[in-house]
VEXKOL-56721 format. One record per residue: x, y, z of N, C-alpha, C, O in turn. Coordinates in nm, 2 decimals. Layout:
VEXKOL-56721
REC    n_x    n_y    n_z   ca_x   ca_y   ca_z    c_x    c_y    c_z    o_x    o_y    o_z
REC      X      Y      Z      X      Y      Z      X      Y      Z      X      Y      Z
...
***
This chain:
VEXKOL-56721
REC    n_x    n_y    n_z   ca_x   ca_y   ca_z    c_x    c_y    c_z    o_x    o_y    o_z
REC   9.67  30.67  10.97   9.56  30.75  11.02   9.54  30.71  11.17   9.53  30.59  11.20
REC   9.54  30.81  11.26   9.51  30.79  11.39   9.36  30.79  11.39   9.28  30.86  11.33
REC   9.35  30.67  11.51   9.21  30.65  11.55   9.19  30.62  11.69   9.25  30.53  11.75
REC   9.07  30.72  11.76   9.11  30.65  11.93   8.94  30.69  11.96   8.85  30.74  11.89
REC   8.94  30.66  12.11   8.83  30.67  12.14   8.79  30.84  12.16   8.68  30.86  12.21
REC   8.85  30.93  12.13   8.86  31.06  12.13   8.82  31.16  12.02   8.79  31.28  12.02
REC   8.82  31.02  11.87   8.80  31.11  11.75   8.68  31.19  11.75   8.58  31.16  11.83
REC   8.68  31.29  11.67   8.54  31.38  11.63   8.42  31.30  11.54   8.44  31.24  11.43
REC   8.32  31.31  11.58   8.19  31.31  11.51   8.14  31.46  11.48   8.12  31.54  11.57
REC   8.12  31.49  11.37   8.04  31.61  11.32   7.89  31.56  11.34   7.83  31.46  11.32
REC   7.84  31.71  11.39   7.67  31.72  11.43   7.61  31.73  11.31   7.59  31.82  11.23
REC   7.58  31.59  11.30   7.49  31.57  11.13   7.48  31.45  11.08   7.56  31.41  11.16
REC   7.45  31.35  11.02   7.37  31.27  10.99   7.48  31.17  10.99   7.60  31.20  10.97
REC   7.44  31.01  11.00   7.56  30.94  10.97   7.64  30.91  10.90   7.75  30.86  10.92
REC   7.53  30.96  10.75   7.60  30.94  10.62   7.72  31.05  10.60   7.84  31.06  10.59
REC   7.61  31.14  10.61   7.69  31.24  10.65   7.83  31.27  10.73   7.89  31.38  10.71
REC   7.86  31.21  10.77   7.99  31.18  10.90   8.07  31.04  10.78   8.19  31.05  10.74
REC   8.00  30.96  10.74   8.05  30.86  10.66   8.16  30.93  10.55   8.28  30.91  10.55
REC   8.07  31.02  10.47   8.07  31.07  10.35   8.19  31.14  10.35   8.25  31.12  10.25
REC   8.25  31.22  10.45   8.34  31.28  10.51   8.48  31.22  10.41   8.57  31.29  10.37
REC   8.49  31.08  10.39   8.59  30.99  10.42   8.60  30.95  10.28   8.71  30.92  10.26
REC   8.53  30.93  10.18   8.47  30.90  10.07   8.40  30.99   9.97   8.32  31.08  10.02
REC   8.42  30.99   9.83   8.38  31.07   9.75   8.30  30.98   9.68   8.33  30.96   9.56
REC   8.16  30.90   9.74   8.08  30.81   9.68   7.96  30.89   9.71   7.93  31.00   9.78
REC   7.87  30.78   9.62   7.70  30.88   9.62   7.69  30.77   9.77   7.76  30.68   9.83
REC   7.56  30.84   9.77   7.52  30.75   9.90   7.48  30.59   9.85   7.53  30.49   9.90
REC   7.40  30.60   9.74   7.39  30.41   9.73   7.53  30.35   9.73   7.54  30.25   9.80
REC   7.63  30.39   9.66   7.77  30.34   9.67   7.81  30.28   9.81   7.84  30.17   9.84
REC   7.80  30.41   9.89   7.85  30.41  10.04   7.71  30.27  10.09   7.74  30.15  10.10
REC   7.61  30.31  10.10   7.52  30.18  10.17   7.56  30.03  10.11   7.60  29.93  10.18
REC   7.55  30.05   9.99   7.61  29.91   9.90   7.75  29.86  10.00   7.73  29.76  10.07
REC   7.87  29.92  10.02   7.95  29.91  10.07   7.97  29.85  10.22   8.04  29.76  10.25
REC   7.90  29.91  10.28   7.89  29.88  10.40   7.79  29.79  10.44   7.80  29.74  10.55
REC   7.68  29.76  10.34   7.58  29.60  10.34   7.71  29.51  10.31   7.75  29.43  10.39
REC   7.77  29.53  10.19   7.87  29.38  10.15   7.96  29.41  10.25   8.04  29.32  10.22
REC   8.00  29.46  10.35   8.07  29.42  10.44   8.05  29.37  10.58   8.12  29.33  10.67
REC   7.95  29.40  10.55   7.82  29.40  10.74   7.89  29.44  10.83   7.94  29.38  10.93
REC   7.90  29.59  10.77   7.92  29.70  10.92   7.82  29.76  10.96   7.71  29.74  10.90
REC   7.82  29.83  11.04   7.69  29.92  11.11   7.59  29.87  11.07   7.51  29.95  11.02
REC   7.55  29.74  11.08   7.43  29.70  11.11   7.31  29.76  11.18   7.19  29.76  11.15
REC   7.38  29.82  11.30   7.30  29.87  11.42   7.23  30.00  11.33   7.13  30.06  11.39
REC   7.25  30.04  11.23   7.19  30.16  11.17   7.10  30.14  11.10   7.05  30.24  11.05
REC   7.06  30.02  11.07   6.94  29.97  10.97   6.83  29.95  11.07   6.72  29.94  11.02
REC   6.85  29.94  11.23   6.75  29.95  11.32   6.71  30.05  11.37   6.60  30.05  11.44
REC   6.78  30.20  11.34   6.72  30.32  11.39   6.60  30.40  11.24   6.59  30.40  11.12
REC   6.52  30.49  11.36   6.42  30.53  11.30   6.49  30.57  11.19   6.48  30.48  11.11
REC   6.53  30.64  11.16   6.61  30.70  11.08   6.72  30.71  10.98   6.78  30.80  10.91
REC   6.73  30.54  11.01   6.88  30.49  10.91   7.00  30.58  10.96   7.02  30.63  11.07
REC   7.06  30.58  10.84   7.17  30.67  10.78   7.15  30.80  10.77   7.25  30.88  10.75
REC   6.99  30.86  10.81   6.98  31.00  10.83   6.99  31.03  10.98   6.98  31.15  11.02
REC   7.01  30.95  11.02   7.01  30.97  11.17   7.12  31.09  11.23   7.24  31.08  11.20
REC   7.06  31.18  11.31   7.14  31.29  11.28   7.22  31.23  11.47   7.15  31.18  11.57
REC   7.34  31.24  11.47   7.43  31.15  11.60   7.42  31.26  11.70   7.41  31.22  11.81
REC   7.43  31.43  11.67   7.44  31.52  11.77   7.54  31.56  11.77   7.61  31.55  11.67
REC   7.59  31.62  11.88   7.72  31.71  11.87   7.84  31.56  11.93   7.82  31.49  12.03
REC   7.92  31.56  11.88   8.00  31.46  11.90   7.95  31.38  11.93   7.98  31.33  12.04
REC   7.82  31.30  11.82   7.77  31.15  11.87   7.70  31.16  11.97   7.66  31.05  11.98
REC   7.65  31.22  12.06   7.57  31.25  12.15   7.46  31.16  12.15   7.46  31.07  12.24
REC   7.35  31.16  12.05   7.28  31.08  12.06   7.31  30.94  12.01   7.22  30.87  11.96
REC   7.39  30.91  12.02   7.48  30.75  11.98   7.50  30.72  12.14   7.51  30.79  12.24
REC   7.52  30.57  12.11   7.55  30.50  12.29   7.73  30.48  12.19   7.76  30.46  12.07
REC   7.83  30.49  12.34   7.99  30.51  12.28   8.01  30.43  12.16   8.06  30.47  12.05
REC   7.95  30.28  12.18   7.98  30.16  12.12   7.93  30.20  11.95   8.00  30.16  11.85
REC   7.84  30.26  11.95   7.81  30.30  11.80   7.85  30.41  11.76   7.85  30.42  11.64
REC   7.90  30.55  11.84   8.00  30.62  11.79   8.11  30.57  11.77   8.16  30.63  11.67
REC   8.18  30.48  11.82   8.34  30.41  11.79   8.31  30.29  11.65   8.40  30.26  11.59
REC   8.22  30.25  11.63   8.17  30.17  11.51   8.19  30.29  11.37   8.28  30.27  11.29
REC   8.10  30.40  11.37   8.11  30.49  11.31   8.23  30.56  11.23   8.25  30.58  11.11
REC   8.31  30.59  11.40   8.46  30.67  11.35   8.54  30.55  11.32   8.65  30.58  11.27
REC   8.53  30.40  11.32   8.63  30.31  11.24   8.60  30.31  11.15   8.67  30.34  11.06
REC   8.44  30.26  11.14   8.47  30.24  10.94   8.46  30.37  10.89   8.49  30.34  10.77
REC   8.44  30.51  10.90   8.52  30.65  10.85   8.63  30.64  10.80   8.66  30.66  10.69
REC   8.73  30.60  10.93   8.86  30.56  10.96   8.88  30.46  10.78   8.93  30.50  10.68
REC   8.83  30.37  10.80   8.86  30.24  10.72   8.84  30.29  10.57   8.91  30.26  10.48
REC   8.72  30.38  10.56   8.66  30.42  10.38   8.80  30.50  10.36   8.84  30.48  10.24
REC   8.88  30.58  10.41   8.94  30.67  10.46   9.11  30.62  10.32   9.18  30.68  10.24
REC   9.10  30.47  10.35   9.18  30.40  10.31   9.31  30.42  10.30   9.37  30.39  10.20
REC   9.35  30.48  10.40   9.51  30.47  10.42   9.60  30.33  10.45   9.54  30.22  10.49
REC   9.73  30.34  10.44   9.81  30.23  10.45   9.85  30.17  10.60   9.90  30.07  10.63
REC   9.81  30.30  10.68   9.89  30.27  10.76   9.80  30.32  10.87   9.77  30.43  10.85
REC   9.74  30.25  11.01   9.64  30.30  11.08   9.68  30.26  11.25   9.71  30.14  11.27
REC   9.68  30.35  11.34   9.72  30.34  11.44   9.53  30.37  11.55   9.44  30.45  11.55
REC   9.54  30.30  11.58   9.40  30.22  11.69   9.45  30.26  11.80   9.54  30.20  11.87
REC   9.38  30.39  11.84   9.44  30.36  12.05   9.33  30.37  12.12   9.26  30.47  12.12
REC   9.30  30.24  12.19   9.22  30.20  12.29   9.03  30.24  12.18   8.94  30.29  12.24
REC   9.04  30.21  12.10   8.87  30.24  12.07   8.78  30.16  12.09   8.68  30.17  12.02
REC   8.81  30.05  12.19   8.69  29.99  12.25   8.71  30.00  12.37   8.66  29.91  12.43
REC   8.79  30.11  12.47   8.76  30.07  12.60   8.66  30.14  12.68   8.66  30.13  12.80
REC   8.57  30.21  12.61   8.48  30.21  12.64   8.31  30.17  12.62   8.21  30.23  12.66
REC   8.33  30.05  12.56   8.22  30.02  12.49   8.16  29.84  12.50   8.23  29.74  12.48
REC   8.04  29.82  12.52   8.02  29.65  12.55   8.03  29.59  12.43   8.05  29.64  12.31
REC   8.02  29.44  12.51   8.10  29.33  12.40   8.02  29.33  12.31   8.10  29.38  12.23
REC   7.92  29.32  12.25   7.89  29.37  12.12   7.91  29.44  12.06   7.90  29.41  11.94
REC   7.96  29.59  12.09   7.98  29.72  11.99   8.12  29.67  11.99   8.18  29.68  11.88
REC   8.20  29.61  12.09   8.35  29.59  12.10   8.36  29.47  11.97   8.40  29.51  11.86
REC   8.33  29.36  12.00   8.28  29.26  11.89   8.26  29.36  11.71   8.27  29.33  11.59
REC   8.25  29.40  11.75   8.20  29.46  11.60   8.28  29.55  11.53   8.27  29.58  11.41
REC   8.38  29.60  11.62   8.47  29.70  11.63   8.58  29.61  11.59   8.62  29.64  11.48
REC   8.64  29.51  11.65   8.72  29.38  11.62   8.70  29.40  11.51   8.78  29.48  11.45
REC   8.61  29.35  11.45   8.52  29.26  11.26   8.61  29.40  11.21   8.69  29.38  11.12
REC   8.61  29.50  11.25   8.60  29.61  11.18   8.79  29.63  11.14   8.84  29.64  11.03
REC   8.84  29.62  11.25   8.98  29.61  11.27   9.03  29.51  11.14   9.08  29.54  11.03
REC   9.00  29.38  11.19   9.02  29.27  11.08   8.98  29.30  10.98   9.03  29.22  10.89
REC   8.90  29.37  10.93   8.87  29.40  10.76   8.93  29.47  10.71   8.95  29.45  10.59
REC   9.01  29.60  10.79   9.13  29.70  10.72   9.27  29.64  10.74   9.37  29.67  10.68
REC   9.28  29.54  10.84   9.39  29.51  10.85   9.45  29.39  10.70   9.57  29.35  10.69
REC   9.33  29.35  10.61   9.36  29.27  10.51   9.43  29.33  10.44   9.52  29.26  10.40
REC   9.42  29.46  10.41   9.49  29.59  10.33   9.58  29.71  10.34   9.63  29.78  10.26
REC   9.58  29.70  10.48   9.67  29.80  10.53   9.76  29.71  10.69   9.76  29.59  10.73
REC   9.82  29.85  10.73   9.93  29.77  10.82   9.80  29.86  10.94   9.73  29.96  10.91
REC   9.80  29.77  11.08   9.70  29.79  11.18   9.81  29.81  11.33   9.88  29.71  11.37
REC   9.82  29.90  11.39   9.88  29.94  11.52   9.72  29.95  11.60   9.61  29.99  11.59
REC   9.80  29.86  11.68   9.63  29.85  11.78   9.72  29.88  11.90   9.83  29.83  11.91
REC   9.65  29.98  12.00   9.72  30.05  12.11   9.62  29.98  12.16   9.51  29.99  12.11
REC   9.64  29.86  12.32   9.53  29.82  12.40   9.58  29.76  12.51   9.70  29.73  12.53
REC   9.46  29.76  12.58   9.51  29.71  12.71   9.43  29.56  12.74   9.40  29.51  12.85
REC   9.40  29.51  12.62   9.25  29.36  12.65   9.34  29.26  12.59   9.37  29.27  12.46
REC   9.38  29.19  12.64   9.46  29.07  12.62   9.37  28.98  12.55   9.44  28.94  12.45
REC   9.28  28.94  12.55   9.21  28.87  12.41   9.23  28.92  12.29   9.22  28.85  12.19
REC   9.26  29.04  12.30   9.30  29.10  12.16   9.44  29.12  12.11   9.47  29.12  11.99
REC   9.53  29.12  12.23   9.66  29.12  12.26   9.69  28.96  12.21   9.80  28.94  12.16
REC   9.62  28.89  12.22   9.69  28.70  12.18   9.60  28.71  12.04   9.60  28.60  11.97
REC   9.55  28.80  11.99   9.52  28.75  11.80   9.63  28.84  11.71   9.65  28.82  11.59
REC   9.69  28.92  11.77   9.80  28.99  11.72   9.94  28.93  11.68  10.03  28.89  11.76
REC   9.95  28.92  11.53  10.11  28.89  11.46  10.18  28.94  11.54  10.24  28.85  11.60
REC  10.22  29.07  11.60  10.31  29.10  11.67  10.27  29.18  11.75  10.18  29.26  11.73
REC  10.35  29.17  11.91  10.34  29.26  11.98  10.45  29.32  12.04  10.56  29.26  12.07
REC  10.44  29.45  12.05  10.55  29.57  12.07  10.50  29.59  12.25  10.40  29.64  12.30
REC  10.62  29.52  12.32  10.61  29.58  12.48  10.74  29.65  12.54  10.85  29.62  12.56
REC  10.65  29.79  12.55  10.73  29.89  12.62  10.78  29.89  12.79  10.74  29.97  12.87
REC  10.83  29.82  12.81  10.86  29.83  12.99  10.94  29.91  13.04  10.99  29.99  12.96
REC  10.97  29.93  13.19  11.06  30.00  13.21  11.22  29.93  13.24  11.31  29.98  13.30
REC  11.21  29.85  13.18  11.36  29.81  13.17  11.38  29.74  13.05  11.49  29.70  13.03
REC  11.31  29.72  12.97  11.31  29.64  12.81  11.23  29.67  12.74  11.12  29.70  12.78
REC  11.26  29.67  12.60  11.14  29.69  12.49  11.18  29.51  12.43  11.29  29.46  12.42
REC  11.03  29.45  12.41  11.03  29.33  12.36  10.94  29.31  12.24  10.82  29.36  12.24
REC  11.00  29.25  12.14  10.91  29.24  12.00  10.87  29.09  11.99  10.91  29.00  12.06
REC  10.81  29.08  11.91  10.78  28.93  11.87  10.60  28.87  11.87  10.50  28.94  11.89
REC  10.62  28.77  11.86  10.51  28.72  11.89  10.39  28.74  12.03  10.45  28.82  12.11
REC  10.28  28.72  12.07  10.27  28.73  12.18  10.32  28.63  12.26  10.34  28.66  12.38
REC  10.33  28.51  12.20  10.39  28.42  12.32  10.52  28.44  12.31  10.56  28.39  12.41
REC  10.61  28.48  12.26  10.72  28.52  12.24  10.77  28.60  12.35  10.84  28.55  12.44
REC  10.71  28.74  12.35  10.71  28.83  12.46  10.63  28.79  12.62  10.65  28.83  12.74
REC  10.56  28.70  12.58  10.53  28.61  12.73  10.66  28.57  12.81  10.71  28.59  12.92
REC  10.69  28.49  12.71  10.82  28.42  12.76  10.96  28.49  12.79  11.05  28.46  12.86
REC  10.94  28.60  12.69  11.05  28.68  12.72  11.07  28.82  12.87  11.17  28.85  12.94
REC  10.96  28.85  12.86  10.96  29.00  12.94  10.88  28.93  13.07  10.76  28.90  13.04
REC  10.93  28.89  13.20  10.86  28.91  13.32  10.76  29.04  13.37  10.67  29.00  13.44
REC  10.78  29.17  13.34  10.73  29.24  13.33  10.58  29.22  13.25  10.49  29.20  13.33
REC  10.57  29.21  13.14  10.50  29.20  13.04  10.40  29.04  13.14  10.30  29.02  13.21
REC  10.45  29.00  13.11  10.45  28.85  13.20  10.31  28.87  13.33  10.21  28.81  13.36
REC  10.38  28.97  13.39  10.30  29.00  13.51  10.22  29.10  13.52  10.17  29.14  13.63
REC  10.20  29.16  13.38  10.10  29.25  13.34   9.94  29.22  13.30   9.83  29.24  13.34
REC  10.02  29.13  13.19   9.93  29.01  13.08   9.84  28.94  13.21   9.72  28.97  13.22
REC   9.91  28.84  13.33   9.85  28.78  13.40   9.74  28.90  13.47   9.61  28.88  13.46
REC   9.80  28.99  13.53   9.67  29.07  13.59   9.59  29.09  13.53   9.48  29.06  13.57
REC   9.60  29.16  13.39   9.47  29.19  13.29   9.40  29.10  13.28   9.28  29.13  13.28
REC   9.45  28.96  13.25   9.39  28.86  13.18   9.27  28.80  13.31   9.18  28.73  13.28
REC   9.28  28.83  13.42   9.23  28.80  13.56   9.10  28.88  13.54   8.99  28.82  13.53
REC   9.14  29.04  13.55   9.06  29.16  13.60   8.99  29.14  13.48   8.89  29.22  13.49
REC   8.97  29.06  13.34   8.86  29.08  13.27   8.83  28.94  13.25   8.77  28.92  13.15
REC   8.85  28.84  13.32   8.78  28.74  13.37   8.72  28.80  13.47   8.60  28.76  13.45
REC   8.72  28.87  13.57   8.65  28.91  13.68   8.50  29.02  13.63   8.38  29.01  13.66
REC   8.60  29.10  13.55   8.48  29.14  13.45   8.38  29.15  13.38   8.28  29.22  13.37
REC   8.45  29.05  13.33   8.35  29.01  13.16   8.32  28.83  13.20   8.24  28.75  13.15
REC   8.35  28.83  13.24   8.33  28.65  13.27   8.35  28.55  13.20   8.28  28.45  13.19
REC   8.49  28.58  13.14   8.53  28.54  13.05   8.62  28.41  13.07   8.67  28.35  12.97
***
C-alpha cells in the first residue's frame, strides 16, 4: 500500500475516514486504537472521532492529517507498505507519533520508508541508496562506509537538521 504526504482524506468525520479501511463497528475501531495509543490527539477535540476534517483534512493541522492517513493505511493491513516522505511536513510531535505508527505495522508487515531525515535513516534494518554512479544495499553503516556519495549526503542532512531542529 502506498502512503505519502499526498494521500486523500474524505470530507467527513474521522471515524468516518477510519472506517474506510476496516469493516468494524465503531467501539471495535476506538477499542483498537486506545490499545494501541494512536491518535490520541482526537480524544482532545470537541468532537472526538466525529470531528468532521473538511475537504482533504482541511480543518486538521498536516501533522494530524498524516497521523490519520497512517493508521487508515495500517487498519488497511496489507503486507507490504511503501511510506514516501509522510512526515516532511509535519512538527516533532505529529512526526514522533507518525514514527510509533510506522513501528507498529512494521511488526507485521514489510515497511519501505521513502525519506530524506537521517534519524530515521540510522533506525532502519536496511537502506537502499540510489546514486548516480552506484546503488548500495546494506545496513546504514554499511552504506556509510560504502558509497561516498551517500557519505556526503547523510553528512549534509544530518547538519541542516541539527541547524533545524536542534538536534
Amino acid at each position: 500500500m502506498y502512503v505519502s504526504a499526498n494521500s486523500v482524506l474524505l470530507n467527513a468525520s474521522i471515524i468516518e475516514n477510519l472506517q474506510l479501511a476496516v469493516d468494524w463497528s465503531r467501539v471495535e475501531l476506538e477499542d483498537w486504537l486506545a490499545e494501541k495509543g494512536v491518535l490520541a490527539f482526537v480524544r482532545e477535540l470537541p468532537q472526538g472521532f466525529d470531528t468532521f476534517v473538511g475537504e482533504n483534512g482541511s480543518q486538521l493541522s498536516l501533522g494530524q492529517r498524516q497521523q490519520i492517513i497512517c493508521v487508515r493505511a495500517i487498519l488497511a493491513k496489507r503486507s507490504l507498505y511503501l511510506f514516501d516522505e509522510v512526515t516532511s511536513s509535519v512538527d516533532k510531535d505529529n512526526e514522533a507519533a507518525i514514527y510509533d505508527l510506522l513501528n507498529l505495522v512494521a511488526q507485521d508487515a514489510l515497511v519501505i520508508e521513502i525519506t530524506h531525515k537521517m534519524k530515521q535513516v540510522a533506525k532502519a534494518s536496511q537502506v537502499l541508496f540510489i546514486g548516480k554512479e552506484k546503488t548500495v544495499l546494506g545496513t546504514p553503516t554499511e552504506v556509510y562506509e560504502q558509497s561516498e556519495e551517500y557519505r556526503q549526503l547523510a553528512n549534509t542532512q544530518q547538519e541542516l537538521e541539527e541547524l533545524t531542529h536542534g538536534n
